[in-house]
N, C-alpha and C positions, 0 to 999 in steps of 0.2 A: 761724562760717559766712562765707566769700566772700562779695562783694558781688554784685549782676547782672553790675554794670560787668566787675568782676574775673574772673567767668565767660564774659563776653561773649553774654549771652543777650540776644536779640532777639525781639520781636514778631512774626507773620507779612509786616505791611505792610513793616514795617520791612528782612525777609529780602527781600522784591521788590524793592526799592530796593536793597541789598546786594548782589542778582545781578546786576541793572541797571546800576549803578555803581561798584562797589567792583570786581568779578571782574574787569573791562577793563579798569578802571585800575591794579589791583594785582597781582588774585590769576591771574589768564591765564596772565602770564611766566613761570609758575611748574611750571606743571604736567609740560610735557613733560622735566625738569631732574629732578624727580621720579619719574617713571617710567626716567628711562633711569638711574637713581642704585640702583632696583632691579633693573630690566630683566625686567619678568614676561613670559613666558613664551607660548606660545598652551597651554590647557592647565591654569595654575593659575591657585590662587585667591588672591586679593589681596583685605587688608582695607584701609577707607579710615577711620582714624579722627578725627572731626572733620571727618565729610564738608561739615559747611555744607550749600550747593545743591546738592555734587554732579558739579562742574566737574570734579574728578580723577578719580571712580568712573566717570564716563562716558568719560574719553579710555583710562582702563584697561579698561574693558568689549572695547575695540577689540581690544587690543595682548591680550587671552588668549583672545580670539573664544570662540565661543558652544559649545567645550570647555571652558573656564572657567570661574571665576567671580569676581566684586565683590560685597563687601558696604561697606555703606557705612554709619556707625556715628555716633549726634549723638546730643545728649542735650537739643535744641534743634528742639521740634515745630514750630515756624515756617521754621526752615532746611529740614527732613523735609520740610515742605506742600507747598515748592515745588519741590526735589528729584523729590516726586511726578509733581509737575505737569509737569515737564520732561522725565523719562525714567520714561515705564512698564515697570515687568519690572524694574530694577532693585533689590536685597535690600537695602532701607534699611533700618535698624534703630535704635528710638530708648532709646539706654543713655548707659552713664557709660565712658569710659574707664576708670576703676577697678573695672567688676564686667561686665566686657566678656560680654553674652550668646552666646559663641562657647565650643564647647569645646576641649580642648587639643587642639594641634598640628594644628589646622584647617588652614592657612593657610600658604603657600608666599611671601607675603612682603607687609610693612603698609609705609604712606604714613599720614605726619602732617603736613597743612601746615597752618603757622599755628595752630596750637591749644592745642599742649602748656602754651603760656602760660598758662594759661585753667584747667586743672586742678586740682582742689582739691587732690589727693594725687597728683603727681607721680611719685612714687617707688612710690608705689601702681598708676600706671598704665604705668610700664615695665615693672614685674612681670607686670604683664596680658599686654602685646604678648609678654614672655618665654613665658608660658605658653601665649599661641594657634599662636604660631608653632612650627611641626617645625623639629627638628636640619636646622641648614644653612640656615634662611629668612632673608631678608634684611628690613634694615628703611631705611625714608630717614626724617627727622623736617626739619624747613624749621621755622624761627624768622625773627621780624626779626633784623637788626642791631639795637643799642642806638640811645634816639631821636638821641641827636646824634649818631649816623651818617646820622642822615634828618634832614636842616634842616626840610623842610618841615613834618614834623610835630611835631619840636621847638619851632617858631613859635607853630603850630595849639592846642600842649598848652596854653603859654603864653596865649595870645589868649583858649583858653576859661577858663585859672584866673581871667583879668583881669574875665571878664564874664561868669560863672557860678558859681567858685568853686573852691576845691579839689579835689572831687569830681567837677566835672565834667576837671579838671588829670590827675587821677588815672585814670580813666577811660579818657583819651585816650592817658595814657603803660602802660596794663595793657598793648596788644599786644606792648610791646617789653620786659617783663620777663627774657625770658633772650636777652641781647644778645652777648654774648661767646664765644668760641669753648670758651672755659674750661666759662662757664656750663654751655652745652647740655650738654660734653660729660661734667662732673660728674653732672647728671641722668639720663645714659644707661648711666654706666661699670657700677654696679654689677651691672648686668644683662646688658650689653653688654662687654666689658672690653676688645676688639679695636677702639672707636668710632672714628671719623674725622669730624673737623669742617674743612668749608670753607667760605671765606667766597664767595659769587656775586654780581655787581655784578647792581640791577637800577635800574629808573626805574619813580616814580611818572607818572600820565598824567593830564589831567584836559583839560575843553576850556575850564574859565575857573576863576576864584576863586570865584566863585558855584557853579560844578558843584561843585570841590573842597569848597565848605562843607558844601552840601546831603549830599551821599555821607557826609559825616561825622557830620552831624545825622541825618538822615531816612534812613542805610540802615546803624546802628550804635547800639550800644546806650545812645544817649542820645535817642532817638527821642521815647521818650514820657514825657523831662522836660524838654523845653524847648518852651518854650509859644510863639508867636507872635511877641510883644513882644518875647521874649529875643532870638529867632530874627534880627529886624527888628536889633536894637543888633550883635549880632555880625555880621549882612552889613554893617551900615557899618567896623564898625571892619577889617573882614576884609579890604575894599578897597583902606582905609590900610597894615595892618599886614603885609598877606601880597604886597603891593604886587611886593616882589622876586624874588617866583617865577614870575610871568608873563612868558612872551614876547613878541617885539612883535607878535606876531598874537590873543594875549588868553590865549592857552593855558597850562598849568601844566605843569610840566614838572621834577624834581628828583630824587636820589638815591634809588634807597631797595636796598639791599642787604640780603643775606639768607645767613644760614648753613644750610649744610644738612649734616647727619649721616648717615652711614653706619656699618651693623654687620651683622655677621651672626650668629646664634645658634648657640654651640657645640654 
């Protein structure tokens, strides 16, 4: 069995935090890159799997109007909570990428950002998206780059194995598991055989070292194991050691690119 970390599961408090800091600084740039990698349609239906809060199911709600539909798909009832809380009427649904409660060839075309990383059976869960999607549906899936294509978090991985542990090392480096163009696009072929991987420049954002830590502590799946004290030693050292990613106005600021795959189903 996967760890929490390896799954990326969050708390409720924790997903608030998440939406609050994490989507602006990270996950935002991403979306519309996304949707124009499918191009839905007004009219169909788009699955968002790994919806998180909800950021993509809601800018695709738009773009298929209210002939349409999104479903938005987590297996993470604290991401669901607030997804709720942010847009009513939208068809969240709380599953597994691998036993996806959709039936076959539902779906006119699926969005995976950020998440595939995170899945227990991979190859189990491309088979899924194979099966919901009708002949001709399109798919986009987004990954990070690998972490030392992202200095910043490269640093960040480091600073927490120094003053937490390996675990918490490990943790930090799960988002960037399939880092390579190779990687993803290994994961997708079988199912996919036509895939196309691109690499997309983007940037992390943050308004200081102290936002940057917090977004990583308190709105990520190390929330509710780092207690106070820890908390307290990693913003010193975080001041010193992450020193070189701040602006001269205080702000953070650094690389962070992303693959993103395309396919479409035979």
């Amino acid at each position: 069995m996967r760890s929490r970390f390896a799954g990326g599961q969050v708390c409720t408090a924790a997903a608030e935090n998440y939406h609050e800091l994490l989507v602006p600084a990270l996950f935002a740039q991403w979306v519309q890159p996304m949707l124009d990698a499918v191009a839905p349609g007004v009219g169909e239906r788009l699955l968002d799997v790994g919806t998180g809060t909800g950021v993509l199911a809601r800018a695709a709600s738009i773009r298929v109007g209210t002939s349409g539909s999104v479903i938005g798909l987590d297996p993470n009832e604290g991401m669901l909570a607030v997804a709720e809380r942010l847009t009513q009427g939208l068809d969240l649904r709380c599953g597994y990428a691998e036993e996806m409660p959709i039936g076959d060839g539902e779906i006119d075309c699926v969005v995976c950002q950020f998440a595939l990383m995170f899945f227990t059976d991979r190859a189990a869960a491309v088979s899924e998206v194979k099966r919901v999607l009708r002949p001709g549906g399109r798919i986009a899936v987004a990954t990070w780059a690998s972490i030392d294509q992202l200095p910043g978090f490269a640093a960040m991985a480091d600073l927490f194995g120094d003053e937490l542990g390996d675990w918490a090392a490990d943790a930090m480096r799960a988002p960037f598991a399939v880092g390579t163009p190779e990687a993803l696009a290994d994961v997708l072929r079988p199912a996919f055989p036509d895939v196309v991987v691109v690499r997309r420049e983007g940037v992390a954002r943050f308004g200081s070292i102290d936002d940057w830590l917090y977004s990583e502590i308190r709105g990520w799946t190390l929330s509710d194991h780092v207690d106070e004290a820890q908390y307290a030693r990693l913003r010193t050292s975080a001041a010193r050691r992450l020193a070189a990613f701040a602006c001269a106005d205080g702000t953070v600021r650094f690389p962070a690119p992303a693959l993103i795959a395309t396919a479409t189903r035979g």
